[in-house]
C-alpha positions as CSV (number, residue, x, y, z in Angstrom):
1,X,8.4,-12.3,-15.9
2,X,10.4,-9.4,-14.7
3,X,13.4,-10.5,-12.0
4,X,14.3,-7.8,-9.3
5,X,17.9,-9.0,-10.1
6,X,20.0,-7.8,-7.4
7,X,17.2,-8.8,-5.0
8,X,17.2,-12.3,-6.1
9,X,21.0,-12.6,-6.2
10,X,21.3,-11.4,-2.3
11,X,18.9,-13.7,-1.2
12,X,20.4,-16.5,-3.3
13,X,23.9,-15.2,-1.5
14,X,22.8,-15.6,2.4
15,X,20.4,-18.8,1.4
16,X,23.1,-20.9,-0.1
17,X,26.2,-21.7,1.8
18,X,29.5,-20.3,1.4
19,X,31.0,-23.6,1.2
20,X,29.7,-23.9,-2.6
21,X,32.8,-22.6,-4.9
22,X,34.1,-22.4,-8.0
23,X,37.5,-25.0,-8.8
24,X,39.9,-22.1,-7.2
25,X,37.7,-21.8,-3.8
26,X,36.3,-18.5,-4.6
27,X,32.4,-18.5,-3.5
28,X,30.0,-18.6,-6.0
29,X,26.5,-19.6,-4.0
30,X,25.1,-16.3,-5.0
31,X,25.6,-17.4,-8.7
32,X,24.5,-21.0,-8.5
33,X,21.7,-20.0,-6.2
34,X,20.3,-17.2,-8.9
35,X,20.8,-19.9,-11.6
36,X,18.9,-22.5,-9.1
37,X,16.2,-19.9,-8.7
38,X,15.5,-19.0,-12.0
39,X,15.5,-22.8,-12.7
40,X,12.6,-23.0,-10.5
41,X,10.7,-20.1,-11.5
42,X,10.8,-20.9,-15.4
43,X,9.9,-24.4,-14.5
44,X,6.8,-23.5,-12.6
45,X,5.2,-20.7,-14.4
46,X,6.5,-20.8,-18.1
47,X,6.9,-17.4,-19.0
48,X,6.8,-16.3,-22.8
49,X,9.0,-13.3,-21.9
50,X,11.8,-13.1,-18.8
51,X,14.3,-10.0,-18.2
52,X,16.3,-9.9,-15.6
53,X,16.2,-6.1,-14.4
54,X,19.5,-4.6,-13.3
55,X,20.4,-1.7,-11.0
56,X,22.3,0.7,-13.2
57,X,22.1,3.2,-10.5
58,X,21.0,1.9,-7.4
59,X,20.5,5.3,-6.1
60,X,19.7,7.4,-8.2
61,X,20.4,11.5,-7.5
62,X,17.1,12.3,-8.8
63,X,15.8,10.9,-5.9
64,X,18.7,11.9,-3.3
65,X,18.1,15.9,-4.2
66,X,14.5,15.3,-2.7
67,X,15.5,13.3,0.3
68,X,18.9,13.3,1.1
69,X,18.5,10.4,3.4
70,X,17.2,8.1,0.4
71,X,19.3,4.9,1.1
72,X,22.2,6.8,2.4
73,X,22.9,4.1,5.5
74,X,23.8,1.4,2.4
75,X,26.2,4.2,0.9
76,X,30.0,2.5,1.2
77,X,31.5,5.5,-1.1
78,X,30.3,8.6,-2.1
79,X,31.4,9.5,-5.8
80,X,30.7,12.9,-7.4
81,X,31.0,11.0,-10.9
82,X,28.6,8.0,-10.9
83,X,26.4,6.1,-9.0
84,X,27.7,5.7,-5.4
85,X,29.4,2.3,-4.3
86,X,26.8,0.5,-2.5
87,X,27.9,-1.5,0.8
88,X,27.8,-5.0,0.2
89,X,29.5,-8.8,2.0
90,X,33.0,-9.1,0.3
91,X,32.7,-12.4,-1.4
92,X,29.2,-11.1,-3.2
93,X,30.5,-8.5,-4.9
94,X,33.2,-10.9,-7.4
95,X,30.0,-13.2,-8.0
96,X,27.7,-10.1,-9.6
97,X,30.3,-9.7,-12.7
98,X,30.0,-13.7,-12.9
99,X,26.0,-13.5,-12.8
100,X,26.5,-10.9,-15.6
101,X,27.8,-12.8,-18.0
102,X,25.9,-15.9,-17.5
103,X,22.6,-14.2,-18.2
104,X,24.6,-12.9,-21.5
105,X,25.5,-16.3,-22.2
106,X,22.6,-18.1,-21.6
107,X,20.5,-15.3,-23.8
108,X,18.7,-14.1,-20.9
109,X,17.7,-10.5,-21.3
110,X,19.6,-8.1,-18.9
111,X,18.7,-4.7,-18.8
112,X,19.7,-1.2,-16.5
113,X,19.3,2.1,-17.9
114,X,21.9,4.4,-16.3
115,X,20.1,6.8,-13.6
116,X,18.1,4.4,-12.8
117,X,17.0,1.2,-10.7
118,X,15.8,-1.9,-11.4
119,X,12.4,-1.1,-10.1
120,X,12.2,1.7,-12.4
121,X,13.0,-0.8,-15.4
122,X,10.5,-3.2,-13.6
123,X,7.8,-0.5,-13.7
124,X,8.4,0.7,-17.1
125,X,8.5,-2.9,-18.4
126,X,4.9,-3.4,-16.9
127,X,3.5,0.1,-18.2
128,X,4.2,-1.1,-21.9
129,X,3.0,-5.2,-21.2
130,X,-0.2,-6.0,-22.9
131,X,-0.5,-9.5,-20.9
132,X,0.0,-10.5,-17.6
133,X,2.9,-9.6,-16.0
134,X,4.9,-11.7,-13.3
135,X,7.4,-9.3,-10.7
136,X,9.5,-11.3,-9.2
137,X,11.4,-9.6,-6.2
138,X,12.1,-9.8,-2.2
139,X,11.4,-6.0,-2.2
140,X,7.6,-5.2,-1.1
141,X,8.2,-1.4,-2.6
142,X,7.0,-3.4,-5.9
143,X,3.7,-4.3,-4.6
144,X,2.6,-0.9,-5.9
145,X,2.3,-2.4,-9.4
146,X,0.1,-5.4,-8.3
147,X,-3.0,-4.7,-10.4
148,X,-5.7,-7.6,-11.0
149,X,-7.3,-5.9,-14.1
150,X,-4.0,-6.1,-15.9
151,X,-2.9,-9.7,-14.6
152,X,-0.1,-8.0,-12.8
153,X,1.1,-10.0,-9.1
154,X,4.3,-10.4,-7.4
155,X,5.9,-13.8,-6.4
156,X,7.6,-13.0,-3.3
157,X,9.8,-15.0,-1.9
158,X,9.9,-16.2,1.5
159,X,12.0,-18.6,2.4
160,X,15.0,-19.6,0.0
161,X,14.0,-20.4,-3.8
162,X,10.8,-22.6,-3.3
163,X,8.7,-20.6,-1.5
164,X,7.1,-17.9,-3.1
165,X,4.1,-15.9,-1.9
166,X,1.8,-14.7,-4.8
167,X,0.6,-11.1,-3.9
168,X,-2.7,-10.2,-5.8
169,X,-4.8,-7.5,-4.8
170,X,-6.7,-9.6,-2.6
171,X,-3.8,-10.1,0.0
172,X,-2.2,-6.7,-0.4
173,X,-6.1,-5.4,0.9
174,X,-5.9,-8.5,3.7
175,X,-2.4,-7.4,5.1
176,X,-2.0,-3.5,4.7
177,X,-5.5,-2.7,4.0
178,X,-4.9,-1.1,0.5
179,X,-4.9,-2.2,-3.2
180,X,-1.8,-1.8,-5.4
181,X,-2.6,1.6,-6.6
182,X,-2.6,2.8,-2.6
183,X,0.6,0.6,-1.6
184,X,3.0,3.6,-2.2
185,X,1.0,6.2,-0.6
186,X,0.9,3.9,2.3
187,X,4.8,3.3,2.1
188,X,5.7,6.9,1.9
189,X,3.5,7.8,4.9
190,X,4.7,5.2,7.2
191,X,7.9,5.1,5.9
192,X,11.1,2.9,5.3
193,X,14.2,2.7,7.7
194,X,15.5,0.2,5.1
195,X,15.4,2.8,2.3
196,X,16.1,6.0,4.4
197,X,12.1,7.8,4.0
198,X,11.5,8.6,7.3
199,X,7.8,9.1,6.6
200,X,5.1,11.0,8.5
201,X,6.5,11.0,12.4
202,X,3.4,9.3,14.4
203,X,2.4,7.6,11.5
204,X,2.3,3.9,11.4
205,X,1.2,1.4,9.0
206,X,-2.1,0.9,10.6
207,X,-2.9,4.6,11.0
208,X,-2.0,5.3,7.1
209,X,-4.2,2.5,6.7
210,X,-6.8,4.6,8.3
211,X,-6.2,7.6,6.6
212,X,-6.1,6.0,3.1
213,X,-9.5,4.1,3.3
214,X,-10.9,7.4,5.0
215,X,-9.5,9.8,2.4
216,X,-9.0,7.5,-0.5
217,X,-5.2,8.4,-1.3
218,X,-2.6,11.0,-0.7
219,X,-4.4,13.5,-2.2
220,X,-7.5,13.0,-0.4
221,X,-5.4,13.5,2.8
222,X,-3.9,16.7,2.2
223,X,-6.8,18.6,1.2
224,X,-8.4,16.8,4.6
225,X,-5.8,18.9,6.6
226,X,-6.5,22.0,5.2
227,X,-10.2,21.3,6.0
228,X,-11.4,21.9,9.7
229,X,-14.4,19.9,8.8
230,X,-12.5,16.6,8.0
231,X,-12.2,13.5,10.9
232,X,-8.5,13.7,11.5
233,X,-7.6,14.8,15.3
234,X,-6.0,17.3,16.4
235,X,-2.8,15.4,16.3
236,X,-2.8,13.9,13.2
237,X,-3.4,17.4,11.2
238,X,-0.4,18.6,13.3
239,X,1.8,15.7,11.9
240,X,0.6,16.0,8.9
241,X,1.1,19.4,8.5
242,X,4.4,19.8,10.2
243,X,5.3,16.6,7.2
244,X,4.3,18.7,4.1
245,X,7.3,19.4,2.6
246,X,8.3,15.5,2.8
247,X,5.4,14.7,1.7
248,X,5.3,17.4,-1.4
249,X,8.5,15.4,-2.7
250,X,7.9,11.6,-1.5
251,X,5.7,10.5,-4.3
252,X,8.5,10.6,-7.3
253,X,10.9,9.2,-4.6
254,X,8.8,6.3,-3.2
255,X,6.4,5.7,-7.0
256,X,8.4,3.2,-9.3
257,X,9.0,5.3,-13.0
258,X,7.7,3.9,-16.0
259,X,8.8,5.9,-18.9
260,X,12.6,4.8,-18.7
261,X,14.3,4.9,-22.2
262,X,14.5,1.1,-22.4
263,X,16.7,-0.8,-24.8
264,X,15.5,-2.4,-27.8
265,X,16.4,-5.7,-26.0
266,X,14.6,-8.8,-27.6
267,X,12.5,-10.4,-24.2
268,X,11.7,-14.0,-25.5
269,X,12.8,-17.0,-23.0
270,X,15.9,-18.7,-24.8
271,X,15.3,-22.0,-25.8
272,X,19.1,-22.8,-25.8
273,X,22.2,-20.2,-25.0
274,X,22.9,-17.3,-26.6
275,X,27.1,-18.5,-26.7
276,X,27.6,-22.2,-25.7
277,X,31.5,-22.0,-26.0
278,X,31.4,-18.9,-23.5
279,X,28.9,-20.9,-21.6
280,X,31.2,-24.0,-21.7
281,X,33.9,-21.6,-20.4
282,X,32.1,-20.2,-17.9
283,X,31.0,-23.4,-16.4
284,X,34.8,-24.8,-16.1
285,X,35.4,-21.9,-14.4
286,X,33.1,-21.5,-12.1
287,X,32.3,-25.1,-11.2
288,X,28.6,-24.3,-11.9
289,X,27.8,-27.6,-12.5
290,X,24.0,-28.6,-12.0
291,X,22.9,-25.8,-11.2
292,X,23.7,-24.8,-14.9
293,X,22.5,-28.1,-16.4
294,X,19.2,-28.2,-14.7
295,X,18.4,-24.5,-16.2
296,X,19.6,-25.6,-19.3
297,X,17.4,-28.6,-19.5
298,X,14.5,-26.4,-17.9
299,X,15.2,-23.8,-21.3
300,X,15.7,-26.6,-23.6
301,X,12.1,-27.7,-25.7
């Protein structure tokens, strides 16, 4: 089970109250509500193997050089040296150090690889798995990984931590029309206002849809334009055309990597925490009272 961390931990954030704080009054809902979340998750589907994937660079200038607009509306500082300072609610931000070193404490592995994000460690993770894989994120970019062959879905959740939707191939074909392999064709030609890809112009989901089940990927579509013989109207070879610089450099932007240097980071679920004392500490501090206990138990043989 791979968690999109930081996607997990914002939804925990604006589905759990404010009002839930640590002994000093500082909020920490977003930490409880992770801890409450992956409670659940381990409860109902047992993993052999959990990581919680981090966001060492959560935008990455590999993928800025291409397309300059790549997330650039979330950007709160620009730094020349490092990964830019991503705009996030003032009382989140405290709890992510917090979040940090409970995962170290309860010996769940917690892995970024500096230049890139989490998805990339999510993708590379699933490359290497030999079982079934379980993607756990409230980011539909990741549905480009679903693959039924390899046992690989994503739980999605949908509304706070006990609602997930499972997405197999099966719904991903019944919603956009396309399997996992053709998801991120699909999102790079519609685009993403919510990641800065502004896509093909005149290109919506339904008509990418088209296009992909007419010309069976990106590919397909590209050498369609250049051919006068191909069904695509006049308009839509005009878009497409007038798009082929975008969509020359999309692919590496929008497609998850998976050959990321990962850590030699032991995977296995803890049966018990890595540090009790620090633990202990933690949860005076923090007031993380059953929210703790009931993962503990959950962990516990």
């Amino acid at each position: 089970m791979l968690l999109d961390t930081a996607s997990l931990y914002f939804r925990a954030y604006f589905g759990v109250p404010d009002s839930v704080r640590a002994p000093d009054g500082k909020p920490v809902n977003a930490v409880r509500g992770l801890l409450d979340f992956i409670d659940r998750l381990v409860k109902d589907h047992r993993p052999d193997h959990l990581v919680a994937c981090m966001d060492a660079d959560w935008r990455p200038h590999w993928r800025v050089e291409l397309i300059p607009s790549y997330k650039a509306h979330r950007v709160a500082e620009e730094r020349p040296a490092g990964p830019d300072e991503e705009e996030v609610p003032d009382t989140l931000s405290p709890q992510v150090p917090v979040i940090e070193a409970v995962l170290d404490a309860l010996g769940i592995a917690r892995v970024g690889v500096a230049g890139y994000e989490a998805d990339d460690v999510i993708g590379t993770y699933t490359a290497r798995a030999t079982g079934p894989v379980d993607i756990v994120t409230g980011d539909r970019d990741l549905y480009q990984l679903v693959d039924d062959a390899r046992g690989v879905r994503v739980l999605y959740p949908v509304k706070g931590v006990g609602t997930l939707n499972l997405v197999d191939e099966a719904a991903l074909r019944e919603k956009y029309g396309v399997d996992g392999g053709g998801y991120a064709d699909l999102a790079l030609l519609r685009g993403d206002p919510s990641d800065g890809l502004p896509g093909v112009p005149g290109i919506g989901e339904k008509t990418a849809a088209k296009l992909l089940a007419e010309f069976g990927n990106l590919a397909g579509i590209q050498a369609a334009v250049g051919d006068p013989k191909a069904k695509l109207t006049p308009t839509q070879r005009k878009r497409l055309t007038e798009a082929a610089p975008y969509l020359a450099v999309a692919p590496k932007v929008v497609r998850v990597a998976d050959d990321v240097p990962l850590p030699d980071t032991g995977t296995a679920l803890p049966h018990g925490p890595r540090d009790a004392g620090a633990l202990d500490a933690l949860a005076a501090r923090w007031g993380l009272g059953g929210s703790l206990q009931r993962l503990l138990t959950t962990l516990t043989p």
